[in-house]
N, C-alpha and C positions, 0 to 999 in steps of 0.2 A: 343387444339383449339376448338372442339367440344366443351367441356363443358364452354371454356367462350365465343364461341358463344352464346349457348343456356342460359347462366345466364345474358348473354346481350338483349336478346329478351323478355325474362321472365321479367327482371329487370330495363326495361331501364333508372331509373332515379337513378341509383346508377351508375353512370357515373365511377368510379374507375374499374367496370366489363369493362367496353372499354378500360380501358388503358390497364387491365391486355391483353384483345385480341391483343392489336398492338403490345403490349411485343411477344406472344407470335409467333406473323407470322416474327415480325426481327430473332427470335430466329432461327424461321424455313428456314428462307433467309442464314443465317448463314450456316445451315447443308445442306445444298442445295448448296450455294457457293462451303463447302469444297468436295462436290462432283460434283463441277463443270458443275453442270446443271446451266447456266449461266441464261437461260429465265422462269427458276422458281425460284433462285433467286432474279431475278428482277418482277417477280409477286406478289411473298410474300413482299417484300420491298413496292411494291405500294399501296397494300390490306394495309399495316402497317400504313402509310402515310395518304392515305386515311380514316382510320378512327381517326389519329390522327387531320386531317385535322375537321373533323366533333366533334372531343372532346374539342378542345381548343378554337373553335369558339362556344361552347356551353356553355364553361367556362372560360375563359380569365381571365387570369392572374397566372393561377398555374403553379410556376416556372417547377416541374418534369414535367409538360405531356409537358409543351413547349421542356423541355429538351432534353427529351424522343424524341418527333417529330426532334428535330434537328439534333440528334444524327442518325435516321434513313434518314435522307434527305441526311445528309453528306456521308452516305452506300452508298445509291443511287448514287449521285453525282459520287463516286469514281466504283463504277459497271458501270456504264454509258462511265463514261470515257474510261475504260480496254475495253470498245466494242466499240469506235470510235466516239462518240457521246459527242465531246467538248461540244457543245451549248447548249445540255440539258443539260448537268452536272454544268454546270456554273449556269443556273437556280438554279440547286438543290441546290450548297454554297451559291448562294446567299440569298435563302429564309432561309438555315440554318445560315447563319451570321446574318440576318435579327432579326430571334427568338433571339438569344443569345443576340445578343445588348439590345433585349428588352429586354430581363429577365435583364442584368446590370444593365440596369438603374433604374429598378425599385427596385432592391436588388443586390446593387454592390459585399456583398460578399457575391454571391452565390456560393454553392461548386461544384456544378455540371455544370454551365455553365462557371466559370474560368477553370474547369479544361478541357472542353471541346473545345474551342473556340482556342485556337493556333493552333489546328491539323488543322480543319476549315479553318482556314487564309491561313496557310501554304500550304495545297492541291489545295485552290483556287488560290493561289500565282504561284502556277507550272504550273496549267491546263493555267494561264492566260500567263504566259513566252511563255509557248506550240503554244499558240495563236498569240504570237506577241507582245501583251500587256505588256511589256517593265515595263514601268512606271507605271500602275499599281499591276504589279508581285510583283516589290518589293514594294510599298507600305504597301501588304498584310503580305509579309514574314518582314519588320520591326515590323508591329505591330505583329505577331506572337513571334520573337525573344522578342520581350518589354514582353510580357505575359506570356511566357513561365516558366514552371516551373523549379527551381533550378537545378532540378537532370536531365533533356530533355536539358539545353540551349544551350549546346555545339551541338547537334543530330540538333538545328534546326538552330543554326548557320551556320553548313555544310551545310545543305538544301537553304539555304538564299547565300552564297556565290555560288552554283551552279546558281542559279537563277540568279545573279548578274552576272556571267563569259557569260550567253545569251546575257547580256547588252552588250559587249565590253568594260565592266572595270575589265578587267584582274588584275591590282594592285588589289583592292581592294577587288577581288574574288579572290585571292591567299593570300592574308593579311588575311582573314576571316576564309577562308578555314584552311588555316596551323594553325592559333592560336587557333582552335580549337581542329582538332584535335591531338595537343600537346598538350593541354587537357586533351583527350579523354582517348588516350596513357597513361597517367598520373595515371590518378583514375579509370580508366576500365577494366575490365575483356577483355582482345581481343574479348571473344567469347560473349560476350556483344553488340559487335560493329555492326550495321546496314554494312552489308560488300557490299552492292551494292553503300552508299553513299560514303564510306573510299577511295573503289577504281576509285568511278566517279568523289570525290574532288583531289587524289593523277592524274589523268590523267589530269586533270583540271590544276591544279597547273603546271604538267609538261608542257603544252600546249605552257601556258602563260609565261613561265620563260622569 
């Protein structure tokens, strides 16, 4: 961090030294997370942000640093949440949905913000269920499922009929749920399987029978 501080200071119109900094404080938000310093993961995440925030308004339109920023908002988002803080968090998907659309539109087959943008939908699809937001939950988590990549759709199917079973449409969050993961079953390694979803769609399903 040191040195692309300092070649950001020294340098400042070679703007790629900025993006390498935000790289590197997500990086460090990361090692900080897996040791569970929770308020220095979320200071490194904003130091990150923040200067993403100052790179893509100084250069608008580079799909990586948009990426880059939305990918670290979407961190945010989900650190925020795990500490109680729906209403920021919801901020943070929403300016990262925000980026991603943009970069779509303006280069629909982008690789980095297709591959990006379901997780996106889908966490903000839960955080909004969490809330109440019903109708918008699943709005999110359809178009999630619609984007999803081939080898995820069954993973984010389960996560969508959870979200649907908050609705009070039990058919159709026991339809979604089981057809999936009979699926899952199918072409997965068990030890493959997300085992907090497996056993919150299998309680799910028994619920509703």
């Amino acid at each position: 961090i040191q040195i692309f501080e300092t070649l950001e200071r020294d340098q400042p119109s070679v703007l790629s030294f900025a993006d390498d900094l935000a790289n590197a404080y997500r990086e460090l938000a990361r090692c900080e997370s897996l040791a569970r310093r929770t308020d220095a993961t979320l200071n490194a995440l904003r130091t990150a942000i923040e200067i993403w925030d100052r790179l893509v308004t100084r250069a608008p339109g580079n799909s990586m640093w948009e990426s880059n920023f939305a990918q670290a908002l979407h961190y945010l988002g989900e650190t925020t949440w795990q500490q109680g803080g729906s209403d920021s968090a919801l901020l943070h998907y929403d300016r990262s949905v925000e980026l991603l659309d943009a970069i779509l539109r303006r280069e629909p087959q982008s690789h980095n913000a297709n591959a990006f943008i379901p997780s996106v939908l889908l966490d903000r699809g839960k955080l909004l269920a969490s809330m109440g937001r019903f109708d918008e939950a699943v709005t999110d988590c359809d178009r999630a499922v619609q984007l999803a990549p081939e080898d995820r759709l069954d993973f984010f199917r389960v996560d969508r009929g959870l979200v649907i079973a908050l609705t009070g449409e039990y058919a159709r969050a026991v339809s979604e749920v089981r057809e999936s993961l009979e699926h899952l079953t199918a072409r997965c390694d068990p030890r493959r399987l997300r085992a907090h979803n497996v056993v919150g769609a299998r309680a799910c399903a028994h619920a509703a029978a």
